[in-house]
C-alpha positions in Angstrom: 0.0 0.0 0.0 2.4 2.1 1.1 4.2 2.1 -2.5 0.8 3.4 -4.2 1.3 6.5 -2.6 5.1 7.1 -2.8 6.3 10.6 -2.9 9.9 10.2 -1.7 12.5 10.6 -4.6 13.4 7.1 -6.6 15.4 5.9 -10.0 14.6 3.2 -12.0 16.4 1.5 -14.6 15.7 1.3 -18.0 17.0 -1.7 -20.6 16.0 -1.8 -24.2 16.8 -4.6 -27.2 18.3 -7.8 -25.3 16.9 -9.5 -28.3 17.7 -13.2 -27.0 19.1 -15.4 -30.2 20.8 -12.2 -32.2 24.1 -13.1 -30.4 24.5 -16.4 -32.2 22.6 -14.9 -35.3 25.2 -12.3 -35.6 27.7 -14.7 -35.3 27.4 -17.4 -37.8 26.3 -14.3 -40.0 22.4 -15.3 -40.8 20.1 -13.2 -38.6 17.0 -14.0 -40.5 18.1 -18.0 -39.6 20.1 -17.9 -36.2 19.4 -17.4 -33.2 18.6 -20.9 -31.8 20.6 -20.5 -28.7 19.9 -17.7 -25.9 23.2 -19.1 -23.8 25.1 -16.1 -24.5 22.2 -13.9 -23.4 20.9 -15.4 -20.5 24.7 -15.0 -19.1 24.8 -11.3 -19.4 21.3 -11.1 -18.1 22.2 -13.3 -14.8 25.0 -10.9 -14.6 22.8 -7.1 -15.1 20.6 -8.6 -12.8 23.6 -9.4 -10.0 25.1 -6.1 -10.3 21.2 -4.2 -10.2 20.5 -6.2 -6.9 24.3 -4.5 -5.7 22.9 -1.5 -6.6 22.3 1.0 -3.5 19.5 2.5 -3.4 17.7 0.0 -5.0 15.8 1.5 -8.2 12.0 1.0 -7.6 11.4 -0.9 -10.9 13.0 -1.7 -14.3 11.7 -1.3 -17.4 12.3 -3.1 -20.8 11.6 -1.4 -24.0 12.1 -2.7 -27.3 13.0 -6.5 -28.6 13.0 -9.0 -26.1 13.7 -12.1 -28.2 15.0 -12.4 -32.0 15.3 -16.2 -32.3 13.7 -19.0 -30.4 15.4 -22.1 -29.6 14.2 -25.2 -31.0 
């Protein structure tokens, strides 16, 4: 309840285009074919999301604009 009415200063962060798959896409050279592995991706991810819960203070919320995925596995 008490976050409905928040009036205190805050930050937040903001991530755009992680597009999971364009990694290995970019890498063999096909991005319209690729992208059938999110390995890469979910590594960096693990680590953004480790050094945003270091973060002090802690942003309020974190929004994702843009591409989320550009290939899915299998």
């Amino acid at each position: 309840d008490d976050e409905g009415q928040w009036k205190a200063p805050f930050y937040f962060i903001q991530g755009a285009d992680p597009q999971f798959g364009l990694m290995k896409a970019w890498a063999i050279g096909d991005c319209d074919n690729g992208g059938d592995e999110w390995g890469e991706e979910i590594k960096l991810t693990e680590q953004a999301v480790q050094a945003i819960n270091q973060l002090n203070p802690k942003p309020k919320f974190f929004v994702l604009c843009g591409d989320l995925i550009h290939g899915m596995p299998g």
